[in-house]
FIPAVEX-370323 format. One record per residue: residue in one letter; x, y, z of N, C-alpha, C in turn. Coordinates in steps of 0.001 Angstrom, whole numbers, plus 524288, in hexadecimal, padded with zeros to 5 digits. Layout:
# FIPAVEX-370323
AXYZXYZXYZ...
This chain:
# FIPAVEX-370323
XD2208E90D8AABB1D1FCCE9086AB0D6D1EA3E8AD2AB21CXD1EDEE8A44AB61DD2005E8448AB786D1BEDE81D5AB92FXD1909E7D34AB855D12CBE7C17ABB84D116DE7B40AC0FDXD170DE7C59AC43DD1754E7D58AC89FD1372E82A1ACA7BXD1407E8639AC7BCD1279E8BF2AC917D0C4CE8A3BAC7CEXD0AB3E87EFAC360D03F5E8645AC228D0230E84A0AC4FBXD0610E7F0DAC684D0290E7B3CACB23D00E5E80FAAD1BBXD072EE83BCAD0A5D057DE878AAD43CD009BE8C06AD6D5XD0252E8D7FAD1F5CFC21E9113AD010CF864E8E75ACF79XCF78BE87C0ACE55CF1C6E8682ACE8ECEFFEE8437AD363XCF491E84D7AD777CF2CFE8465ADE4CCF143E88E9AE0B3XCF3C9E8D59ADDE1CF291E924DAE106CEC8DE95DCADECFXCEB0EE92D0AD9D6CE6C6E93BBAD732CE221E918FADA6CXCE292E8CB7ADBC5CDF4EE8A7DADD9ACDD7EE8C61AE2FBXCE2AFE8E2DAE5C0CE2DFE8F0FAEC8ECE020E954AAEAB8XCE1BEE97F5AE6C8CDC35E9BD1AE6E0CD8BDE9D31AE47DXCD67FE981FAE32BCD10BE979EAE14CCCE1EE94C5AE3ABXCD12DE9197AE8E1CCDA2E8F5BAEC0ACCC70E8A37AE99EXCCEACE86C9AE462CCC89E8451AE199CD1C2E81D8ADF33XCD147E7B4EAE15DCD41EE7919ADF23CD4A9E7687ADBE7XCCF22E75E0AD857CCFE8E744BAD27DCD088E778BACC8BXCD2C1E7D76AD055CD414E7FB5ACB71CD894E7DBBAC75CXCD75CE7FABAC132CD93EE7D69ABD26CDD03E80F8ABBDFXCE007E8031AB9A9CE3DFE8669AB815CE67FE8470AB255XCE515E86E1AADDACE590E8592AA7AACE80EE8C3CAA553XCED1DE8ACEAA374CF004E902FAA24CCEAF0E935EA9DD5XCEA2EE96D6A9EA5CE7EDE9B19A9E17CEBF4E9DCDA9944XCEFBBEA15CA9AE7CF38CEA2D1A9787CF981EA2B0A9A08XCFC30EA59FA9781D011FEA86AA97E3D02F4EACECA9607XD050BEAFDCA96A3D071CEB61BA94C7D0D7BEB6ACA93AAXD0F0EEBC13A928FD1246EBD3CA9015D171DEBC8AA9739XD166AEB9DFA9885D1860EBB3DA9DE4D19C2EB494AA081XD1A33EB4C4AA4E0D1B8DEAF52AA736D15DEEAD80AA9C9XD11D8EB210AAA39D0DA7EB062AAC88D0ABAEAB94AA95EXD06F5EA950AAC93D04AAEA766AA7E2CFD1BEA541AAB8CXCFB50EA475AA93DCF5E8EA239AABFECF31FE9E6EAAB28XCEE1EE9E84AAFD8CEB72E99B3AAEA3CE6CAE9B11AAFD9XCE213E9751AACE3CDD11E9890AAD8DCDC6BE94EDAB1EDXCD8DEE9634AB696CD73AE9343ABABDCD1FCE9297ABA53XCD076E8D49ABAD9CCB0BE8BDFABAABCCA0DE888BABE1CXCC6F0E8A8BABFDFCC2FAE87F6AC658CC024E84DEAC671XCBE41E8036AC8DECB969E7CA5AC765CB435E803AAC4F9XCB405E84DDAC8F4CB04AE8793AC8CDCAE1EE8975AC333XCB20EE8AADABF88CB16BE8D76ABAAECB469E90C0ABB26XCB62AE92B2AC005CB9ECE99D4ABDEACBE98E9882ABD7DXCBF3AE9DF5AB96CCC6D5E9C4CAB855CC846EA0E9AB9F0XCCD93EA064AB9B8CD120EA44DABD28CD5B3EA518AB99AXCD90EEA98DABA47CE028EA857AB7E6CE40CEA81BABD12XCE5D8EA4A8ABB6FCEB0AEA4A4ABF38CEFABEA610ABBD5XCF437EAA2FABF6CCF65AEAADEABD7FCFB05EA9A0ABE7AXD0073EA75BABB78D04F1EA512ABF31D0926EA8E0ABD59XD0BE5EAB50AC088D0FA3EB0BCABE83D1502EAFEEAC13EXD17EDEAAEDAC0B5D1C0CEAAD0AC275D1FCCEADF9AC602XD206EEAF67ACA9ED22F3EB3ADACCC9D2A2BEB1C2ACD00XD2AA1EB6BAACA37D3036EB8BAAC84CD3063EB806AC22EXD2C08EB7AEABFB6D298AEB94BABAC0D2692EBB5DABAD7XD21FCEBCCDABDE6D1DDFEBF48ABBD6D1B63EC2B5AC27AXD1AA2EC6C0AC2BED1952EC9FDAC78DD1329EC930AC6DAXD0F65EC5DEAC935D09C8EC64AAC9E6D0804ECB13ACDE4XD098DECF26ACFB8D0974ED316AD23DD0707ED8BFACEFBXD096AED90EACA77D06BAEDDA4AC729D00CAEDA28AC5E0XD0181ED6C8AC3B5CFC02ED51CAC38DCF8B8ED545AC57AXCF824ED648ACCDFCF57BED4B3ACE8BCF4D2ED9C5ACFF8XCF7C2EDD29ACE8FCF56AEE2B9AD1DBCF335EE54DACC64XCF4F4EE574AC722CF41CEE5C1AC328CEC49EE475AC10EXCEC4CEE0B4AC3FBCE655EDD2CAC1D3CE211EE02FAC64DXCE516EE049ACB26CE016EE438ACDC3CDE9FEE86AACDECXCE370EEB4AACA9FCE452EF0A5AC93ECE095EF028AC46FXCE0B4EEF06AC1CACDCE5EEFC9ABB92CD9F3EEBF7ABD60XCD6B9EEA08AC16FCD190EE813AC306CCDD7EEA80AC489XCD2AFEEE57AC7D8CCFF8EF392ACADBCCECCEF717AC82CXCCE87EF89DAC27BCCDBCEFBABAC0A2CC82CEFA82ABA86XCC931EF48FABA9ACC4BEEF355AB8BECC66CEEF35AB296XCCB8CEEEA9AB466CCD19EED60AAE1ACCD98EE650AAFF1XCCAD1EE2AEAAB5BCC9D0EDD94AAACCCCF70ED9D9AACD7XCD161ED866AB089CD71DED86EAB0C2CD407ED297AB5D7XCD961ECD6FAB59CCD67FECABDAB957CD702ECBEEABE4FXCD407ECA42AC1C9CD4A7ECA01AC6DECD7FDEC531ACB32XCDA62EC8BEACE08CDD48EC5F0AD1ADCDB48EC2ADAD38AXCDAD3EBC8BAD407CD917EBA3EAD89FCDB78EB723ADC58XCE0CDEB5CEADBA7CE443EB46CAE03ACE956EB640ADCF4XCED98EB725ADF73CF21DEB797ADEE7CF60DEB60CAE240XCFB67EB484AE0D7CFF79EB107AE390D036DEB51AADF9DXD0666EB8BEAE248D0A78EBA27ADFF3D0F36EB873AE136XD1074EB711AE42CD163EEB427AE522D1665EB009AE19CXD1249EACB2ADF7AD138FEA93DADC28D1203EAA26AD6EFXD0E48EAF4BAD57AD0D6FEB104AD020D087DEAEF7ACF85XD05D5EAD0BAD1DECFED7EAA8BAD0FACFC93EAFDEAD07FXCFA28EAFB3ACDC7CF2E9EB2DFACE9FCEED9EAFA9ACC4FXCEA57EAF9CACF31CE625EAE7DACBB4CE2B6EB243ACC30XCE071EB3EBAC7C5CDE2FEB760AC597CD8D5EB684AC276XCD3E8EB8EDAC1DACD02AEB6CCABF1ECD148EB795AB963XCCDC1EB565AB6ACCCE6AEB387AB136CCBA7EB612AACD3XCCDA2EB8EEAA9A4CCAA4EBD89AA743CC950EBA3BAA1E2XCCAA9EB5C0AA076CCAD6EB1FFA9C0CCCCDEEB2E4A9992XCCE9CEADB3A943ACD227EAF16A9176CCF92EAFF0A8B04XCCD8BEB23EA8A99CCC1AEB5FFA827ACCFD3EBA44A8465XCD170EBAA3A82B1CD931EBDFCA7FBFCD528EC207A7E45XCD647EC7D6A7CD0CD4F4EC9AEA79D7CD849EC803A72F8XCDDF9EC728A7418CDE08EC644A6FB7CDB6BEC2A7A6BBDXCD95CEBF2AA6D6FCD59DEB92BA6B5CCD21FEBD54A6A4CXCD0CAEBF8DA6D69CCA37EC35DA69B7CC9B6EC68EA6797XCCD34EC9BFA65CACCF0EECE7EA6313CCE4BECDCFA5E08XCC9F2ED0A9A5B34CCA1AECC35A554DCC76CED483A520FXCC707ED3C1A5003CC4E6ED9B3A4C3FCBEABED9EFA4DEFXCBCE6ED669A504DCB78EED7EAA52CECB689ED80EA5709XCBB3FED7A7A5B20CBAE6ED888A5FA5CBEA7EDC2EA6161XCC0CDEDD5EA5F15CC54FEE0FCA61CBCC3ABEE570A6235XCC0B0EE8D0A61BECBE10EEDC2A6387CBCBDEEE26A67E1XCB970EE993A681CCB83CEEA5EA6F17CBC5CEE5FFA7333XCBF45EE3BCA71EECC2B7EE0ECA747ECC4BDEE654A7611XCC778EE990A73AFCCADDEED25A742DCC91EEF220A76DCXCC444EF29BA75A3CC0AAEF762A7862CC021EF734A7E3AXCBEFCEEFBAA7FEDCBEDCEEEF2A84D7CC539EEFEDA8706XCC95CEEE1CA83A1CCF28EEE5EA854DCCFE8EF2ACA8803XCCE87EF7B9A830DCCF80EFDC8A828ACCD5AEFF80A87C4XCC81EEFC0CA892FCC640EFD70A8E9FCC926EFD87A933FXCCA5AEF985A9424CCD97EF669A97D7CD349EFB57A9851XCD501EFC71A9161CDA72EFE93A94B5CD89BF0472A96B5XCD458F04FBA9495CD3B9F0BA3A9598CD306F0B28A9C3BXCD161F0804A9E71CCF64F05E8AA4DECD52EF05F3AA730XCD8C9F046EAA3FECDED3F02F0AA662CE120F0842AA614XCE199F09EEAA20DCE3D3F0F23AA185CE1F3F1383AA5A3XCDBB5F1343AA4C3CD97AF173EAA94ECDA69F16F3AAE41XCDA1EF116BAAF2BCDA62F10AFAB447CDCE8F0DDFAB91CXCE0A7F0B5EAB4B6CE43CF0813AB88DCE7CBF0B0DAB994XCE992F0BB7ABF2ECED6FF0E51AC1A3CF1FCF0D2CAC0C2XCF60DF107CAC04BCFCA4F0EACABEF0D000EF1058AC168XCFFB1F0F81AC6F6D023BF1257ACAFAD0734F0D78ACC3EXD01D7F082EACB22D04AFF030CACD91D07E2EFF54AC867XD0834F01E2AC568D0AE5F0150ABE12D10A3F02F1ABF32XD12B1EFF86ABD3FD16FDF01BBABC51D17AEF04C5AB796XD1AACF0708AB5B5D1C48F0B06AB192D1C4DF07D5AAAFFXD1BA0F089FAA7A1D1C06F0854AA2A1D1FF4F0AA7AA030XD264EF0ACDAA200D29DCF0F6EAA1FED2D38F0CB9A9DDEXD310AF11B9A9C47D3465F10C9A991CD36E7F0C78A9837XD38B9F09CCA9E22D3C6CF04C3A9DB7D3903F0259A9C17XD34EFEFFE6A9E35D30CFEFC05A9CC7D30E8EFA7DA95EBXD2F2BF0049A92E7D2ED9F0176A8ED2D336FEFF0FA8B02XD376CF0280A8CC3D3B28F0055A8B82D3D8FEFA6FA8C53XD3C89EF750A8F8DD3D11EF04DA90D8D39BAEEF71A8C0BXD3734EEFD5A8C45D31EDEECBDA8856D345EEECA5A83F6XD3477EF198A8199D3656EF2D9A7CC3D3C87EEF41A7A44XD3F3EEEDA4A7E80D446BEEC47A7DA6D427DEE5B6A7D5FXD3E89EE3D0A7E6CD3E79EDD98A7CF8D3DC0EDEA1A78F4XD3993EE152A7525D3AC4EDFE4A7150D4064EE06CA6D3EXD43DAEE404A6E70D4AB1EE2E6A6F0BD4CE7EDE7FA6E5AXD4A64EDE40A7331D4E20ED950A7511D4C45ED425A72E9XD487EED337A74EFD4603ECD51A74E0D429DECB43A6E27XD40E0ED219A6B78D3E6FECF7CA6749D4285ED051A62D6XD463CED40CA625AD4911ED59AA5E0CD4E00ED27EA5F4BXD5101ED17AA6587D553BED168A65B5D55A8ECA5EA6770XD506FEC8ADA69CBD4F90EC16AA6ADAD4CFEEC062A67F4XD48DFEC32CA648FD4560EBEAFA6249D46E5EBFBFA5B41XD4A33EC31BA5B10D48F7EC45FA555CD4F3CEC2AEA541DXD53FCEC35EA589CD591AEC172A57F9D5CA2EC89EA5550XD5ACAECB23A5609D5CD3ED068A5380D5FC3ED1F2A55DBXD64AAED38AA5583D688AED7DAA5766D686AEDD6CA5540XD6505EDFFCA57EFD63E3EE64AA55C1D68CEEE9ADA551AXD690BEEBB4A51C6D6BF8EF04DA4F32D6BC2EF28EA53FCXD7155EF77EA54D7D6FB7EFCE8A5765D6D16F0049A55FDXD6B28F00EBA50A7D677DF0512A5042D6113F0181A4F20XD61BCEFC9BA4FE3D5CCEEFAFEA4FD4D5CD3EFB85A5690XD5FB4EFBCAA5A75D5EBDEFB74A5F8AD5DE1F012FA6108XD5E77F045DA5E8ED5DF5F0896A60DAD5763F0B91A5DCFXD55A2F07B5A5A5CD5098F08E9A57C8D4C14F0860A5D33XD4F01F0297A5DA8D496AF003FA628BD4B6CF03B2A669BXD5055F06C1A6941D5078F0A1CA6E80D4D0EF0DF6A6BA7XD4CFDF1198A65C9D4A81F1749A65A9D438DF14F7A668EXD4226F117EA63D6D3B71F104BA6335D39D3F0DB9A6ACAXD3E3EF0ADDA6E9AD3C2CF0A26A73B1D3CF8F0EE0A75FDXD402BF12EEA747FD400DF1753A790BD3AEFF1B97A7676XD393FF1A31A72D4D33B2F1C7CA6FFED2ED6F1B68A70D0XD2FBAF15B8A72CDD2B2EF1439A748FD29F1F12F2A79FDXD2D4AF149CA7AE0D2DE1F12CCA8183D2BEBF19D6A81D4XD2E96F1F41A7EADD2B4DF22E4A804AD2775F23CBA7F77XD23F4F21BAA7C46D1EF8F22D6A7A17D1BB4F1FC6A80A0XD1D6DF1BF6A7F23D1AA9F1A06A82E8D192CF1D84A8AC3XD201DF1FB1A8A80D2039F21DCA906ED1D11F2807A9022XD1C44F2960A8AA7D182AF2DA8A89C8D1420F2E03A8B5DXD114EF2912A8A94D0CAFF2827A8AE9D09FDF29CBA902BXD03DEF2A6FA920AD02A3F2B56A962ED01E8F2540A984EXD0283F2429A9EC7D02F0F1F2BA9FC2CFE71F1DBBAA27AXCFC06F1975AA331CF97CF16A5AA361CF9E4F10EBAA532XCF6EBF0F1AAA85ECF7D6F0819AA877CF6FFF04E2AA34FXCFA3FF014DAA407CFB27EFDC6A9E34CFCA4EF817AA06DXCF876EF67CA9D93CF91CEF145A9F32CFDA9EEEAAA9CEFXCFF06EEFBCA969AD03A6EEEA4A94EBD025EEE8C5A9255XCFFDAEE5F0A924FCFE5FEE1ECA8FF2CF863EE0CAA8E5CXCF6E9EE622A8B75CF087EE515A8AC7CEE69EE53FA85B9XCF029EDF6CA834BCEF32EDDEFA7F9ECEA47ED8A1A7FFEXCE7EBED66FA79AECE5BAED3C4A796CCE6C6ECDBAA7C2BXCEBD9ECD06A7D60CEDC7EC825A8164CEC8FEC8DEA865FXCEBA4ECEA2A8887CEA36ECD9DA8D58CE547ED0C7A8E83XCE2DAED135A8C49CDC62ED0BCA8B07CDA38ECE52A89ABXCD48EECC6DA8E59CD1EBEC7BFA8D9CCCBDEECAB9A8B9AXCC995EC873A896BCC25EEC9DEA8755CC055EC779A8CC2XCBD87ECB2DA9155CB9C0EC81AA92D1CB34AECA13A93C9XCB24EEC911A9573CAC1AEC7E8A94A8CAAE1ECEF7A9843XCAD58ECECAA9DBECAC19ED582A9FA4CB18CED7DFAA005XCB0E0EDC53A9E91CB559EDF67AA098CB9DCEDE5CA9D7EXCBA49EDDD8A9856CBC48EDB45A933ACC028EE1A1A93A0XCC3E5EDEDDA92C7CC841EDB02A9280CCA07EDA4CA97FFXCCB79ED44DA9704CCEAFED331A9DD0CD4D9ED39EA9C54XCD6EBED68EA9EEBCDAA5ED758A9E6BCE017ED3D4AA163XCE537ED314A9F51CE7C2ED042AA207CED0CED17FA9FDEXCF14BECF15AA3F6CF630ED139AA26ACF9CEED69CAA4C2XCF7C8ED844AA704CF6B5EDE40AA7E7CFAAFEE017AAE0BXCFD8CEDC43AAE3FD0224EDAFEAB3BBD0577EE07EAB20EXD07C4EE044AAC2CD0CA8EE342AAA83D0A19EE86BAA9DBXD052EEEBE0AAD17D0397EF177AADAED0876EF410AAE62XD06D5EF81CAAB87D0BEAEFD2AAAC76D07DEF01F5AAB8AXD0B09F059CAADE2D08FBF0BBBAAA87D0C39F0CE0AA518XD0A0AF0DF4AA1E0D0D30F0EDEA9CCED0A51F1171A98C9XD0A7EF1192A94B4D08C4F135FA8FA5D031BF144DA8F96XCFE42F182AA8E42CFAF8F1682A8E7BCF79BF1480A8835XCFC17F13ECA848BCFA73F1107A7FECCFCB3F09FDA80C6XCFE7FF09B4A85A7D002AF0437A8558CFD6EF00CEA852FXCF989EFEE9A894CCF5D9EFB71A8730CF28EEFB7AA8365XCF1B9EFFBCA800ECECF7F027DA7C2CCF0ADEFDE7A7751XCF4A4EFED7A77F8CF987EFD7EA723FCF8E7EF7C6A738EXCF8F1EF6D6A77B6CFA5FEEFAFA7992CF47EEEC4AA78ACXCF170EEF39A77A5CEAC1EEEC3A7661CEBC0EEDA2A70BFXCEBB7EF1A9A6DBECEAEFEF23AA6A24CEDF3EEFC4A6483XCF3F8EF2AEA65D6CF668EEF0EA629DCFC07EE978A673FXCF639EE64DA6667CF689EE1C0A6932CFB70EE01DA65F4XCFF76EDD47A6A96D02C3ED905A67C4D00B8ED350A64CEXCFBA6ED24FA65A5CF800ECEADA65ABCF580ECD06A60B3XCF3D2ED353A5FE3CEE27ED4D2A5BB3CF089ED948A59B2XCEEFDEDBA3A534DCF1CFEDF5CA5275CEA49EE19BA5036XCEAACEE66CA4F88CE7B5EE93BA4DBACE7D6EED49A4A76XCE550EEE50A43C5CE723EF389A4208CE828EF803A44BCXCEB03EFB16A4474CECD4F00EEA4663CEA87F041BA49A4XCE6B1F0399A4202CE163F08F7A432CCDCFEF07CAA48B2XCDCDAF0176A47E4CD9B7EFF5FA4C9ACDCEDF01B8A50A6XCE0F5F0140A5247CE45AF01F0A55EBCE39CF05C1A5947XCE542F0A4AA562CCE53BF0F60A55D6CDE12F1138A5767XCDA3DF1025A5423CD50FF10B5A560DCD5FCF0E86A5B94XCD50EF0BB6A5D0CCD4FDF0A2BA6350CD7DAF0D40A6628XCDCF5F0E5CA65FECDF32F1162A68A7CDDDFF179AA6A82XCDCBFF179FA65BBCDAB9F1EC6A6586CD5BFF1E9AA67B0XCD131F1980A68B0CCCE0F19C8A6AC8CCD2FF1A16A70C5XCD2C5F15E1A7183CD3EAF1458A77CBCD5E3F1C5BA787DXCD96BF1CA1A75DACDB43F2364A77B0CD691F2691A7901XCD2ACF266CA76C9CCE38F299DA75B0CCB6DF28F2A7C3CXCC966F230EA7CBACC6C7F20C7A8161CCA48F2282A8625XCD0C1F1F68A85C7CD28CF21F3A8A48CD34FF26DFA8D16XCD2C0F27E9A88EACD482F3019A89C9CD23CF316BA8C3EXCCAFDF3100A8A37CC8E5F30D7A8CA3CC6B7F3025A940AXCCA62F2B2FA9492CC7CFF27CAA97E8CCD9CF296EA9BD1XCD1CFF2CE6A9ACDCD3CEF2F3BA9FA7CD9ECF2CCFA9EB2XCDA55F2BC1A9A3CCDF36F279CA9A07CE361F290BA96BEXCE7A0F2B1DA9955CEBC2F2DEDA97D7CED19F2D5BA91A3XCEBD2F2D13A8D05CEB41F2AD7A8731CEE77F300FA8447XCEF83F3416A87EDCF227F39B8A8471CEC81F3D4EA8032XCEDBDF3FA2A7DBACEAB2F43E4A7CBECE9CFF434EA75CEXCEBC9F3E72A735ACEBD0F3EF4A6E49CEC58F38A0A6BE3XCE92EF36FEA694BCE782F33FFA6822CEC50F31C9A635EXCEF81F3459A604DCF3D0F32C4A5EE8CF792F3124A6008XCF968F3414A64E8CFD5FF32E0A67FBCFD31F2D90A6C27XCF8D9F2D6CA6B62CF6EFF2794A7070CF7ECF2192A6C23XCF5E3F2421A66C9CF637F1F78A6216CFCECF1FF8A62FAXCFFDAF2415A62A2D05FCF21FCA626DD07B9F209DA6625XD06A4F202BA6BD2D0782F1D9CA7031D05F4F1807A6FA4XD00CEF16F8A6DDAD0043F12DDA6BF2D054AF0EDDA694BXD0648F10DDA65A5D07DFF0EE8A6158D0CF9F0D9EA6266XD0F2FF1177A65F7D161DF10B5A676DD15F8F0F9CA6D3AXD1188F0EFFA711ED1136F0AABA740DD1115F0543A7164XD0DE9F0536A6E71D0C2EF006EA6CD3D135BEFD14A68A5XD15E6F00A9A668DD1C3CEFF38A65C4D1F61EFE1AA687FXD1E56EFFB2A6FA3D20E3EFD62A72D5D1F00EF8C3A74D9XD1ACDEF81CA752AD181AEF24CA763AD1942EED58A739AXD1851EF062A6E6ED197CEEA82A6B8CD1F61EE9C2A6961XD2359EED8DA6BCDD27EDEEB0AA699FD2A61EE807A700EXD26F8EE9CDA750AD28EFEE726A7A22D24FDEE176A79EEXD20C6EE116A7667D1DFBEDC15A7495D21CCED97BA71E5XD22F7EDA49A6CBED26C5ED5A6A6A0CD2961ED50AA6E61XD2D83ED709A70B2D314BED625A73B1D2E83ED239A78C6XD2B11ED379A7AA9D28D6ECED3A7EB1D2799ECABBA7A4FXD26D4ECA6FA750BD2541EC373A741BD2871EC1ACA73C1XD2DD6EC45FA70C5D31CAEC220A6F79D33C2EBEA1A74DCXD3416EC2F9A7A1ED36ABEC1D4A7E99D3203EBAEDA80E3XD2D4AEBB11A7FFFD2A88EB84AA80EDD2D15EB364A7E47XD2CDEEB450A7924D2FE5EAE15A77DAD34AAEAC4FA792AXD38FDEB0EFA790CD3CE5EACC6A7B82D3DE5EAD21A8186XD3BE4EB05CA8557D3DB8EAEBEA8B07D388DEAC75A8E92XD342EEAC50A8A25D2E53EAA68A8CB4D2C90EA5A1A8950XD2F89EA44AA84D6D2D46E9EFDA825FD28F2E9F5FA808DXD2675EA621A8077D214CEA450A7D1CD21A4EA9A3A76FAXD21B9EA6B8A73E6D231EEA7A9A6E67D1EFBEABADA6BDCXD17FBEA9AFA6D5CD13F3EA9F9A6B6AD1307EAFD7A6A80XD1696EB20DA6EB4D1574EBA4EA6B80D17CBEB9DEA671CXD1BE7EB86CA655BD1DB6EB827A61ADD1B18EBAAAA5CE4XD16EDEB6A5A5B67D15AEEB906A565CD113AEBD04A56D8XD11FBEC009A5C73D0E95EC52CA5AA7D1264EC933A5A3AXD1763EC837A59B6D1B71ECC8FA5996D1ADFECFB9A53C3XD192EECB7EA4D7ED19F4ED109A4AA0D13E8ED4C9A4B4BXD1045ED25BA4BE0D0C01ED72BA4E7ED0FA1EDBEBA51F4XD10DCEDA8AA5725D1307EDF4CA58BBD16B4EE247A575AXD1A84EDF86A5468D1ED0EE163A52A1D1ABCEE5BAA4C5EXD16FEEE403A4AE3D15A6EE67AA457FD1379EEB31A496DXD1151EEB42A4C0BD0EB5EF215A50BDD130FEF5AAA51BEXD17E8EF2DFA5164D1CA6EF680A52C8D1E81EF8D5A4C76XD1EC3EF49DA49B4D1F71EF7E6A45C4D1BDBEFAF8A43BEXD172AEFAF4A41B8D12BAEFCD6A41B0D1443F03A5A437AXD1433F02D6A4AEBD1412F07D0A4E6BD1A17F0BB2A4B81XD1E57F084BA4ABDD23D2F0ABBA49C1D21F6F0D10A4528XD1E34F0BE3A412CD2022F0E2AA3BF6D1B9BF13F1A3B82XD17E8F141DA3F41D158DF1894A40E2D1835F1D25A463EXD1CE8F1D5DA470FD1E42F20E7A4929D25A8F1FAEA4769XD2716F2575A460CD2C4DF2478A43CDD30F6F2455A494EXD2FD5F2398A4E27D3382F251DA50FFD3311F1DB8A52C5XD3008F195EA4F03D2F7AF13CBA4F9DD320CF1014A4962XD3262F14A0A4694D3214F13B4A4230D36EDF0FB7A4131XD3C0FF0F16A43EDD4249F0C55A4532D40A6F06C1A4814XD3C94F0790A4B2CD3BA1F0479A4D18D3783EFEFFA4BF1XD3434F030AA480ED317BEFFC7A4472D34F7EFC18A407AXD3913EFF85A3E1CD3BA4EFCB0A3A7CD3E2DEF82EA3BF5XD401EEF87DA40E0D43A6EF3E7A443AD3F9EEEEB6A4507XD3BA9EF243A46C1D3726EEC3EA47B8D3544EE86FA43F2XD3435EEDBFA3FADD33E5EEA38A39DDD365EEE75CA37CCXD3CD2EE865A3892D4001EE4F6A3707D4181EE074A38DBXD3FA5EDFE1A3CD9D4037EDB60A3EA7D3BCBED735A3C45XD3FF7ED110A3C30D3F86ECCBAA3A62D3B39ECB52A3E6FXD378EEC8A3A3B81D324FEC619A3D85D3565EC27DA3FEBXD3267EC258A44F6D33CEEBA7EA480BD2FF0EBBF4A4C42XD2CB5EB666A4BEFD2853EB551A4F8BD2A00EB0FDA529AXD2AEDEAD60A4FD9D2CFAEA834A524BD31E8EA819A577CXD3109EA4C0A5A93D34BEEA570A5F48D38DEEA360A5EFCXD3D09EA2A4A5A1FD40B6EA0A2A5A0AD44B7EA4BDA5A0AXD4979EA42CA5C83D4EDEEA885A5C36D50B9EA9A4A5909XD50EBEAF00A56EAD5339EB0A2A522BD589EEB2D8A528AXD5C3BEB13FA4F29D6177EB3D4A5060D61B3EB7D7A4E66XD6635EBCECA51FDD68D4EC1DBA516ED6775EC242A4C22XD662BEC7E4A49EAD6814EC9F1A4518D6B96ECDC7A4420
């Protein structure tokens, strides 16, 4: 992105804040072309601006997305000017403590309790009329980067036909488990990277543009077994069966059996993280940023893990296992 578009955004920042000695210091960047900045005012207040390139990035779900889960009570920022023809928003500032930075064995109970809160509020109550679908194709795209981009660009492999027809039986398996499921809004990215600790109404949530209706173990799995942070099982599994217990409760389509929600879990959670490797891989070579990289054997170990507890994964486990470790972003040739 070019400092044409900054110098841009820090004229159109100013023209709506009324204030022309605002400061603008990058804040972050994401898995995407977006990227941000913290705005700070003589006054003391800061702000995010956001710059979303148009014909890369649609600032439009966002903005209907953030008032939609505002309106319903969930920690998400607020709109305060927007420019969509050129991809600006500025938005208030929920700060930056990560949940992942705070996630430690003495806080994660209630980090997660407040999380568990938050999605049970989304699930109950965010409407999915204005969602698009969580459907087969979708399912199926995801699943094929990792195909393509982590086995077939980053690892240099030319798959067998009966190793190609392993990964079609385990994506048309998990793509049904998943279309089983009862549906629900899903934020689809509600992990410890885009959860912030703040002071009311904990967790502020962010990221949350790519809503769909889909799975209702999807965000529970994208919580829990984080690409990020890994956690024993049994922990796993306790939380889950507590969230099943609470939601059921609380009106939220979860099904009638507390086993069957752990295996939705578990083979949602196999389609996630094999369309995860496949986005880091794709991240380093057509996005230049390398740094997922080395959380790939974490996710890649959840897939095997999930494959060697159900036998209709069990082909698929073996394929994953066999594959040659590589973290590093250098090109590996054909095997």
């Amino acid at each position: 992105m070019s400092d044409d578009r900054r110098a841009a955004l820090s004229a159109w920042v100013a023209q709506a804040l009324n204030e022309s000695q605002c400061a603008l210091r990058p804040a972050s960047g994401d898995a995407s072309f977006r990227r941000y900045f913290r705005v700070y005012t003589p006054g003391g207040a800061t702000f995010i601006a956001m710059d979303a390139p148009p014909g890369k990035e649609d600032c439009r779900p966002y903005v209907r997305i953030a008032r939609a889960f505002r309106a319903i009570g969930l920690n998400v920022p607020e709109i305060i000017a927007e420019e969509l023809a050129r991809g600006f928003l500025l938005i208030t500032d929920l700060g930056d403590r990560l949940y992942l930075n705070a996630l430690n064995e003495r806080t994660v109970d209630a980090l997660y309790d407040d999380a568990l809160k938050a999605l049970l509020v989304l699930q109950r109550d965010a409407g999915t009329k204005a969602l698009p679908p969580y459907d087969e194709k979708l399912l199926h795209r995801e699943m094929e980067l990792f195909r393509e981009w982590y086995i077939g660009r980053h690892l240099g492999i030319v798959l067998s036909a009966s190793a190609h027809a392993v990964l079609d039986r385990a994506f048309r398996g998990l793509a049904a488990a998943a279309l089983e499921q009862p549906r629900v809004a899903v934020h689809r990215d509600y992990h410890s990277r885009n959860l912030l600790l703040t002071d009311a109404n904990n967790p502020g949530i962010l990221d949350f543009q790519d809503a769909v209706v889909g799975p209702v173990t999807y965000d529970l799995v994208s919580l829990l077994r984080d690409c990020y942070i890994a956690w024993p099982r049994e922990r796993v599994e306790s939380w889950a069966r507590e969230y099943f217990t609470k939601a059921r409760g609380a009106g939220v389509p979860v099904g009638d059996d507390a086993g069957g929600f752990l295996r939705w879990l578990d083979l949602t959670g196999a389609q996630r993280h094999l369309k995860a490797v496949g986005i880091f891989a794709r991240l380093n070579y057509r996005d230049a940023k390398p740094d997922y990289l080395g959380d790939v054997p974490r996710v890649l170990s959840y897939v095997i893990d999930v494959s060697q507890r159900y036998s209709e994964l069990h082909e698929l486990g073996a394929l994953v296992a066999g594959l040659p470790a590589k973290t590093d972003h250098t090109t590996a040739g054909p095997a």
